[in-house]
DRENMI-275714 format. One record per residue (C-alpha): x, y, z negated; chain. Coordinates in Angstrom, 3 decimals, padded with zeros to 6 digits. Example, Ala and Ser with C-alpha at 12.3 -4.5 7.8 and 13.67 -1.06 7.14 Angstrom:
BEGIN
+----------+----------+----------+------+
:       px :       py :       pz : lopa :
+----------+----------+----------+------+
:  012.300 : -004.500 : -007.800 :    A :
:  013.670 : -001.060 : -007.140 :    A :
+----------+----------+----------+------+
END
This chain:
BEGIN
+----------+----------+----------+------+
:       px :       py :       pz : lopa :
+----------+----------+----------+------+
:  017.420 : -003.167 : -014.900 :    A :
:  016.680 : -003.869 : -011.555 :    A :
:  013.145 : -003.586 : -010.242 :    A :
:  011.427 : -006.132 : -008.363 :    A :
:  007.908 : -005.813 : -008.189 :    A :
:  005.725 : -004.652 : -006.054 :    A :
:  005.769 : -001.639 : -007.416 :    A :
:  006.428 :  000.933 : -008.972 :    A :
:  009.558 :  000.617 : -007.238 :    A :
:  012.856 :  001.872 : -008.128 :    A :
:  013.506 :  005.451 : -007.600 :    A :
:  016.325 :  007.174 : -005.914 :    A :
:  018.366 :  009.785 : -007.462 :    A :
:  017.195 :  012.608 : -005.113 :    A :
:  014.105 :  011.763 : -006.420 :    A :
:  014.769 :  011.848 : -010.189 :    A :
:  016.566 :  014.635 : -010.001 :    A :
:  013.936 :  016.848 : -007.979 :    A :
:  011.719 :  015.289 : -010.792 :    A :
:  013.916 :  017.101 : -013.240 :    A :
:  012.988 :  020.384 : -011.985 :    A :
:  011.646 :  023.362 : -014.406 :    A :
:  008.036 :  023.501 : -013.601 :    A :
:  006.503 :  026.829 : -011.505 :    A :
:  003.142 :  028.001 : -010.733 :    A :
:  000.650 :  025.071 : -008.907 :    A :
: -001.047 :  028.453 : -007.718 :    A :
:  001.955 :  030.043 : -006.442 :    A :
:  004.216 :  030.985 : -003.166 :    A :
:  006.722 :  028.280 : -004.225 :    A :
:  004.179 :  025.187 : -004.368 :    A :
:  002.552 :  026.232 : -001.630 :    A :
:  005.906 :  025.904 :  000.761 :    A :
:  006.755 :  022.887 : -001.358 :    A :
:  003.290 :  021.112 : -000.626 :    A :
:  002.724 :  022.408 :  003.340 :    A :
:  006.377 :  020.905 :  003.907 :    A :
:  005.013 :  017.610 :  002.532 :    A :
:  002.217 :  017.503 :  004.468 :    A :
:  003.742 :  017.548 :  007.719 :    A :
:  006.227 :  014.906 :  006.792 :    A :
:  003.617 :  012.783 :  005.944 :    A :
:  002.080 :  013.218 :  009.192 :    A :
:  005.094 :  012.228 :  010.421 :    A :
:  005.658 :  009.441 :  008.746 :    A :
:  001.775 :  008.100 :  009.256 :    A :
:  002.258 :  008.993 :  012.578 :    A :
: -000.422 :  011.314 :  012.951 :    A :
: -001.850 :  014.480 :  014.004 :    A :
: -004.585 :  014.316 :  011.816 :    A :
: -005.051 :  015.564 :  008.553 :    A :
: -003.014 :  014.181 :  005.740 :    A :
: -004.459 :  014.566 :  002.195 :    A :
: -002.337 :  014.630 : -001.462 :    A :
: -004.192 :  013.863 : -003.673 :    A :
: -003.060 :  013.190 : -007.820 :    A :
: -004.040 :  010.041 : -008.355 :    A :
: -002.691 :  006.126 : -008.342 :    A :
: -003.627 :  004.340 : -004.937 :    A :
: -006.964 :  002.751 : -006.314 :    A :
: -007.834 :  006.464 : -006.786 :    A :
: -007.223 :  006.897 : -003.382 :    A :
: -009.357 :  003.630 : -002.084 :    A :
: -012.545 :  005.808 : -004.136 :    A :
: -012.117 :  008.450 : -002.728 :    A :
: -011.866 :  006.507 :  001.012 :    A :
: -015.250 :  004.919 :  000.361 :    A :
: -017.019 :  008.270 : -001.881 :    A :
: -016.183 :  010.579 :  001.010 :    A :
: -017.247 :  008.548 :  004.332 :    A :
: -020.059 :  006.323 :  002.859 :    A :
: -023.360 :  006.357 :  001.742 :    A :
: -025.492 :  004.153 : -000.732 :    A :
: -026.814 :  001.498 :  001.414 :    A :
: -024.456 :  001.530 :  003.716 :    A :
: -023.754 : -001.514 :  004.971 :    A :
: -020.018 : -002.376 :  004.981 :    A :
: -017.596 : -005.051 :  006.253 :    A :
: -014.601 : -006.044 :  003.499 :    A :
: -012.242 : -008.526 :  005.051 :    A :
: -010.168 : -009.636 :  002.243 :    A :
: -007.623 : -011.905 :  001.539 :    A :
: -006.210 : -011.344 : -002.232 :    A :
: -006.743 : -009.613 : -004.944 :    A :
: -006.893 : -006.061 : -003.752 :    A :
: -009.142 : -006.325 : -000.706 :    A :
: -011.343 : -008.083 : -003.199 :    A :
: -011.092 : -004.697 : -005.264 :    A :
: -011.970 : -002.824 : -002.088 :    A :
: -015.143 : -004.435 : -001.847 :    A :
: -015.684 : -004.083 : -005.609 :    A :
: -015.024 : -000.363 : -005.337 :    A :
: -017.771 : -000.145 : -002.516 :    A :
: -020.155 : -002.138 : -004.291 :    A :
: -019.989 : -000.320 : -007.560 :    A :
: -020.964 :  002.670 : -005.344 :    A :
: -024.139 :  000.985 : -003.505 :    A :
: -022.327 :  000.202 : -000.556 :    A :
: -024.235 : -002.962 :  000.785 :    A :
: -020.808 : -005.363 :  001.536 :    A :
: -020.442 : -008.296 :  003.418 :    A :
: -017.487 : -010.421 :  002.310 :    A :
: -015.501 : -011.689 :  005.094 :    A :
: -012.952 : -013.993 :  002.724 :    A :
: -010.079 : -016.098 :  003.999 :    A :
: -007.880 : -018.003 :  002.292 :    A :
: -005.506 : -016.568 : -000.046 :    A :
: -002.010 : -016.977 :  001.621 :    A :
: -003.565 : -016.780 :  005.055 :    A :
: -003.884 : -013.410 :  007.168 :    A :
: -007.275 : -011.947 :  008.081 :    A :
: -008.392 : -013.367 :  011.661 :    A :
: -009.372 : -010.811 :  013.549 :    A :
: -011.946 : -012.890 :  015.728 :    A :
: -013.954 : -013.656 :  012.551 :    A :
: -014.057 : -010.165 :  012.167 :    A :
: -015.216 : -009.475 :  015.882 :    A :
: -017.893 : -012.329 :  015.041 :    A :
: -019.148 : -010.557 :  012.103 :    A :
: -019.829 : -007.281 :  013.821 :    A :
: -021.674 : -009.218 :  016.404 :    A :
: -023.970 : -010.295 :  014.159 :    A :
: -024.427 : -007.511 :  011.953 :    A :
: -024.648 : -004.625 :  014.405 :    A :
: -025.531 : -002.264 :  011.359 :    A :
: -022.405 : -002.445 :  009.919 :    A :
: -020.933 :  001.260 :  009.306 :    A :
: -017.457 :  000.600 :  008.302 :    A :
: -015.201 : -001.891 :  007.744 :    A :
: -012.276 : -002.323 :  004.832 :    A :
: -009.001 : -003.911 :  005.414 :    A :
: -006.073 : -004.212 :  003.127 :    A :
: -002.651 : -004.080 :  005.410 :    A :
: -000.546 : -005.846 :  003.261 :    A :
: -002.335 : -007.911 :  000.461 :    A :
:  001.073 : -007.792 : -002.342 :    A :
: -000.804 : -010.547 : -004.327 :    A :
: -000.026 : -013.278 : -001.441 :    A :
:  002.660 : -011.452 :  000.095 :    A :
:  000.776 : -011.370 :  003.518 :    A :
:  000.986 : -008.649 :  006.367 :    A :
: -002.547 : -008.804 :  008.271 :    A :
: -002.487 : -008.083 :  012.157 :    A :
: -004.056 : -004.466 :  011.636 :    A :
: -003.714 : -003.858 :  015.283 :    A :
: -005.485 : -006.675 :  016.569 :    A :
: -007.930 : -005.758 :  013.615 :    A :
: -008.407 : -001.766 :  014.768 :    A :
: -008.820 : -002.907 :  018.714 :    A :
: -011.478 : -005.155 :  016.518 :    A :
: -013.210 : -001.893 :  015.034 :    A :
: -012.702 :  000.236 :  018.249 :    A :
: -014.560 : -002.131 :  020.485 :    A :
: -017.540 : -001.860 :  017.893 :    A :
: -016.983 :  001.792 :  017.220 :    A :
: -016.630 :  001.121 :  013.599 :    A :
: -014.852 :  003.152 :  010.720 :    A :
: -012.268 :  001.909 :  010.013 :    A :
: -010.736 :  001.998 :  006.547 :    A :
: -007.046 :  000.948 :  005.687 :    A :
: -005.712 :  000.210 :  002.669 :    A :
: -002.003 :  000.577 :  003.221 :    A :
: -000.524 :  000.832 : -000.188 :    A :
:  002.252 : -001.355 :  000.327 :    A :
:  002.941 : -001.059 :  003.607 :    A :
:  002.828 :  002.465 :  005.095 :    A :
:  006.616 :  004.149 :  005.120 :    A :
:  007.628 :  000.334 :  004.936 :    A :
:  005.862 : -001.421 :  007.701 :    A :
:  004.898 :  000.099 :  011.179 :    A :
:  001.900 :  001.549 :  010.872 :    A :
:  000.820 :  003.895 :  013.687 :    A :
: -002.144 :  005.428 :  012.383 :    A :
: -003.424 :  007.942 :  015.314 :    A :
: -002.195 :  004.875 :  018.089 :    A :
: -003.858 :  002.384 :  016.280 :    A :
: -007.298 :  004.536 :  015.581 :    A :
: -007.271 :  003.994 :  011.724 :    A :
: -010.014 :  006.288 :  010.361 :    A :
: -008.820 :  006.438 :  006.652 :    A :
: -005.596 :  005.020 :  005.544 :    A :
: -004.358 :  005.415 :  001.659 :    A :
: -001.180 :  005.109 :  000.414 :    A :
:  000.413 :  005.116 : -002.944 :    A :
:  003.596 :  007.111 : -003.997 :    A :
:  004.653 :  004.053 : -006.392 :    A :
:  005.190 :  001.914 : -003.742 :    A :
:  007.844 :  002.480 : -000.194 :    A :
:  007.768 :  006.649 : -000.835 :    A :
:  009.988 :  005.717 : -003.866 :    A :
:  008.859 :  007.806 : -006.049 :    A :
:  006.571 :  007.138 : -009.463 :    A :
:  003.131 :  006.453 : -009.920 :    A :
:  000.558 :  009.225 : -010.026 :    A :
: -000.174 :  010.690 : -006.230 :    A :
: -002.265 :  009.079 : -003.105 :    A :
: -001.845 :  009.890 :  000.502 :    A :
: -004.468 :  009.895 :  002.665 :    A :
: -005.140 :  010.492 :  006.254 :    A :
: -008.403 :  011.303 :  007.507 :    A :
: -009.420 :  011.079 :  011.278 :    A :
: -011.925 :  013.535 :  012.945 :    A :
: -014.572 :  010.383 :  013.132 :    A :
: -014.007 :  010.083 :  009.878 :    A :
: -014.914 :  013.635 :  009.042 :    A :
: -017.599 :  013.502 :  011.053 :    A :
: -018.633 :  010.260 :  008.503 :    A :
: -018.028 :  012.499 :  005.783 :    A :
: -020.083 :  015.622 :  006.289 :    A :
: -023.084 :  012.966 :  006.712 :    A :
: -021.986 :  010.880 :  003.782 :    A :
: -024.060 :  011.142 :  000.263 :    A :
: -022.145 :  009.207 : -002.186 :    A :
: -021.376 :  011.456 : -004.986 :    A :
: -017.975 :  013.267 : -005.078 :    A :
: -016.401 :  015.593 : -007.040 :    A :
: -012.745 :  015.393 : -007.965 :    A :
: -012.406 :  013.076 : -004.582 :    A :
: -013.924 :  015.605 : -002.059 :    A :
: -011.400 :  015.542 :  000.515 :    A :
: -013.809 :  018.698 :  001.848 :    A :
: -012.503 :  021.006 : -001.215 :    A :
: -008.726 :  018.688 : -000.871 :    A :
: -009.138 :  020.209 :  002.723 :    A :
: -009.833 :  023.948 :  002.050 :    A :
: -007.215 :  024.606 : -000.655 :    A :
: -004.525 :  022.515 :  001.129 :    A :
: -005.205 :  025.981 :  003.815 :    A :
: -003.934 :  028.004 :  001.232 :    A :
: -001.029 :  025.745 :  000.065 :    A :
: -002.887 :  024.579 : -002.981 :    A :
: -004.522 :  021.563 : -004.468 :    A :
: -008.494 :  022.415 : -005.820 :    A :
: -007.396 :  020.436 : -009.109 :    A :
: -003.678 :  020.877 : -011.087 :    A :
: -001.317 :  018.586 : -009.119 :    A :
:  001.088 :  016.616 : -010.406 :    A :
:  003.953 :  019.165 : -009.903 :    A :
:  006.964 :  017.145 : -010.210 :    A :
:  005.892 :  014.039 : -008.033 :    A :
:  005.255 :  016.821 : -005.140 :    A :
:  009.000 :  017.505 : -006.453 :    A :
:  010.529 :  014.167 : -005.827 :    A :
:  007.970 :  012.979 : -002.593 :    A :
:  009.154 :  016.620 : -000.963 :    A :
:  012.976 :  015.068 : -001.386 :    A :
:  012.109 :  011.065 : -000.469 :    A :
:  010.607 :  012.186 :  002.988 :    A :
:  014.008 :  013.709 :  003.532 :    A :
:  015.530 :  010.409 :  003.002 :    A :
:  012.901 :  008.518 :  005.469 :    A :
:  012.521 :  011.064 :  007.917 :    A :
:  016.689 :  011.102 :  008.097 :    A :
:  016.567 :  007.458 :  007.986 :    A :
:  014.282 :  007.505 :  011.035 :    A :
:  011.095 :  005.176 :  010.873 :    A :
:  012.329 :  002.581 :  013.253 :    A :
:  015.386 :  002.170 :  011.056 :    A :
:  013.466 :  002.105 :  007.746 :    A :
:  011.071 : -000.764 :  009.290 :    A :
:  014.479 : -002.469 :  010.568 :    A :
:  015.665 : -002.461 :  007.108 :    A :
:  012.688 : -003.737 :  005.318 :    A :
:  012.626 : -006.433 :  008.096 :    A :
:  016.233 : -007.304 :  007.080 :    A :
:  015.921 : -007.799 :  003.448 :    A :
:  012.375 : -009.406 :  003.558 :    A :
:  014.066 : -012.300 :  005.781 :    A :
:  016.888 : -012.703 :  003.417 :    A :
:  014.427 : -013.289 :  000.652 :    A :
:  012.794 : -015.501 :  002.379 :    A :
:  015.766 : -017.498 :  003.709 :    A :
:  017.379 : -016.837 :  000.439 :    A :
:  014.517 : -019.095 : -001.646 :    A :
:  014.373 : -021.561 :  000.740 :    A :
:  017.975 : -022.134 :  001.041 :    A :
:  017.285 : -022.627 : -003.134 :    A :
:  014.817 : -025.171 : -002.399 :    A :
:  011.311 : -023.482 : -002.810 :    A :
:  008.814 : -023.056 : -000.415 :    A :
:  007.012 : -019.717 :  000.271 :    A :
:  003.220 : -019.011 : -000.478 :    A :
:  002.773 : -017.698 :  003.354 :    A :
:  004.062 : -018.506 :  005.900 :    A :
:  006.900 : -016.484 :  008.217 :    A :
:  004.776 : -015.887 :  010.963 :    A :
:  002.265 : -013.269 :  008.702 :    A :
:  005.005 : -012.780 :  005.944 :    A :
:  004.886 : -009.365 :  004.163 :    A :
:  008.359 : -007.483 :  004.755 :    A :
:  007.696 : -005.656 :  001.047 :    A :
:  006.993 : -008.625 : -001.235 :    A :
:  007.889 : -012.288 : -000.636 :    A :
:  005.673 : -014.515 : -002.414 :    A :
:  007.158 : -017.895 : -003.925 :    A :
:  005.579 : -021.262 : -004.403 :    A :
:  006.576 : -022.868 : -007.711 :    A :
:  007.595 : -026.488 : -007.714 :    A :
:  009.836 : -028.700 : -009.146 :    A :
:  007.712 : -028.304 : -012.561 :    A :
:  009.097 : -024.503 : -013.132 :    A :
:  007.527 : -022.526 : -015.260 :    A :
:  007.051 : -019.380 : -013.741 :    A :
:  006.538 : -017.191 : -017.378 :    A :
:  010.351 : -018.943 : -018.119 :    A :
:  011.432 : -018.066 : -014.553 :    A :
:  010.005 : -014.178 : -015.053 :    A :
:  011.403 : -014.108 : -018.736 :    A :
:  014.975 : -015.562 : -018.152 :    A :
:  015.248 : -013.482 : -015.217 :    A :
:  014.603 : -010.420 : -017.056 :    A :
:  016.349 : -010.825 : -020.342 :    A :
:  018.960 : -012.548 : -018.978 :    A :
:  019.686 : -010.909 : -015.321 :    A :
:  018.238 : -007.567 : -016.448 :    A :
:  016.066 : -008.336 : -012.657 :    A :
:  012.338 : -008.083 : -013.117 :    A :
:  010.122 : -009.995 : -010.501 :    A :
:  006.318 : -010.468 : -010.482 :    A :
:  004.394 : -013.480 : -011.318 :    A :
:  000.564 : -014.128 : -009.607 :    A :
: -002.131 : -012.566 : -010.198 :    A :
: -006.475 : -014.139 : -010.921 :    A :
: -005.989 : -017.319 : -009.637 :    A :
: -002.397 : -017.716 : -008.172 :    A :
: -001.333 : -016.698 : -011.983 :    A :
:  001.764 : -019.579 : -012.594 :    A :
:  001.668 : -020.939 : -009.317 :    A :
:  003.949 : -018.442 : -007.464 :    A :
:  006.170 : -015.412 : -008.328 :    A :
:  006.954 : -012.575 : -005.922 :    A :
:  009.604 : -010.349 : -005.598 :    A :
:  009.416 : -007.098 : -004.310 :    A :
:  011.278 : -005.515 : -001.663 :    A :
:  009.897 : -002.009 : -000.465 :    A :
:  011.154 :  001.635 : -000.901 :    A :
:  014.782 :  002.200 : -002.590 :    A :
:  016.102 : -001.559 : -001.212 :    A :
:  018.944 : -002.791 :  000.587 :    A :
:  020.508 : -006.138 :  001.134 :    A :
:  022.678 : -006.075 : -002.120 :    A :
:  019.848 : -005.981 : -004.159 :    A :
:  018.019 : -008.929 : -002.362 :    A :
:  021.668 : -010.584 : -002.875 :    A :
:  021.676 : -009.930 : -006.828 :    A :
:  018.224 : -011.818 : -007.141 :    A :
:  019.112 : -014.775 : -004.857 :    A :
:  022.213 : -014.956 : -007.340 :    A :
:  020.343 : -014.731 : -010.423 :    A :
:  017.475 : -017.107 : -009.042 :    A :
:  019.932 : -019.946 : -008.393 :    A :
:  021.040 : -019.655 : -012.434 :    A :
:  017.551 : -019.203 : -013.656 :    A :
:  015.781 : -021.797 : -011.547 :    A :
:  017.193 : -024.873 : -014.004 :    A :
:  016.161 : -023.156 : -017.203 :    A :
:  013.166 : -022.488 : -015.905 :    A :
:  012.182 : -026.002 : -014.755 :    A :
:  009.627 : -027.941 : -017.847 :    A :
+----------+----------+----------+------+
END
């Protein structure tokens, strides 16, 4: 079966086979080596001299604990969202008693960065403000450098969710002041579900020793302290440090610039690749995601068929929408473990499926 979703992604076999590992001692020598050697990959690889946090957890874990350890209730926050899971942000901060102002743009469209300056002129008590890099439900990349310059001209926090796009997609975290960014290990690290990375800038920890939302399991303070001693303050999950200590390899050998090249690559043969078939994508090339291509449907296909036929019959699984966009496009997925064969096998089995598929 191949896998094309947004994630999880598929999995390299360096990484199942460090996941195969005997397990050892989350309070011992060996973990300690194992997890200070992944740290300072990832602050490679977010491009950062900051502090990188692991923490066991899926990404929304790691949006929580963003908004738990930097905010307070009342605080008033900025979500600019465009999809599904910058609305979640928002939802996350409200739930918390974060007072959020919904900057929404059309789904399929990037976040404009000049309605986002115009916002923070008008609401100078704004604290923070939430962005979603790459919004997988539309298959849109938002300008998150235009966005930070934004945030730094307002002296803002700003708070990244780069799920899909970090490892993938350049993402210069210390160059492009990002106070938080989280990422998830099911997504371009190419390993399973279960851990979120997460840098945290010194403004941001400045935000944090003020911040009164309540935190426990999510205090990147106690994250901070045991990751001096090589350790995690709650049991990690042992063999995902396993497998993430053995993908890092691959990137970091890779190089970043490469890895971004490649993603680049296959995203535009996707692209090209359904067009060529005759659909029409949801966004358009110039804010196109390079880790999930999202397709129109048209021509009366059903996109359930399109999904089922695909799988059962191509042993390829792709994504349909999600809330509203649910049978109106399907996405594939293109992030992590990917090269241009596999893009090739789904533009193959697309161009059977598409006339079964049509109603």
């Amino acid at each position: 079966m191949q896998l094309r979703i947004p994630g999880p992604t598929p999995c390299p076999p360096q990484a199942l086979e460090a996941m195969g590992r005997q397990m050892i001692p989350h309070r011992g020598k060996e973990f300690a080596q194992i997890l200070t050697s992944i740290t300072a990959k990832l602050q490679q690889v977010f491009q950062t001299k900051g502090d990188v946090l692991v923490l066991t957890a899926s990404g929304t874990g790691g949006l929580e604990a963003a908004i738990v350890n930097v905010l307070s209730p009342g605080d008033r926050v900025l979500s600019a969202s465009n999809g599904v899971f910058g609305d979640r942000f928002a939802d996350i901060a409200e739930q918390y008693g974060a007072l959020v102002k919904r900057l929404t743009f059309e789904w399929g469209q990037p976040v404009d960065p000049d309605a986002v300056k115009r916002a923070l002129s008008t609401d100078t008590g704004i604290k923070a403000v939430l962005v979603t890099h790459n919004e997988t439900s539309t298959g849109v990349t938002n300008d998150l450098e235009q966005i930070s310059s934004v945030t730094r001209d307002f002296d803002k926090l700003l708070i990244v969710d780069a799920i899909s796009s970090l490892s993938s997609i350049e993402l210069p975290v210390d160059a492009w002041q990002c106070d938080v960014v989280i990422c998830g290990s099911q997504k371009g690290w190419m390993i399973p579900p279960g851990l979120t990375m997460v840098s945290v800038s010194q403004k941001a920890w400045q935000a944090q020793a003020q911040a009164k939302m309540p935190r426990f399991y999510w205090d990147f303070t106690k994250a901070w302290e045991y990751l001096q001693r090589g350790q995690t303050p709650w049991t990690p999950a042992v063999s995902l440090c396993f497998a993430l200590d053995a993908t890092l390899d691959l990137i970091l050998e890779e190089g970043l610039p490469a890895v971004f090249a490649r993603h680049a690559r296959v995203a535009q043969m996707a692209r090209e690749g359904v067009e060529a078939l005759g659909l029409s994508l949801f966004a358009k090339a110039s804010h196109a995601s390079n880790t999930v291509t999202a397709v129109n449907a048209s021509d009366r296909i059903s996109i359930p068929r399109l999904v089922q036929i695909l799988k059962s019959e191509h042993a390829i699984d792709v994504a349909g929408g999600q809330k509203k966009l649910s049978g109106k496009i399907f996405r594939i997925g293109h992030l992590g473990f990917v090269y241009e064969d596999d893009i090739r096998a789904v533009l193959e089995a697309l161009a059977q499926a598409l006339p079964k598929a049509r109603s």
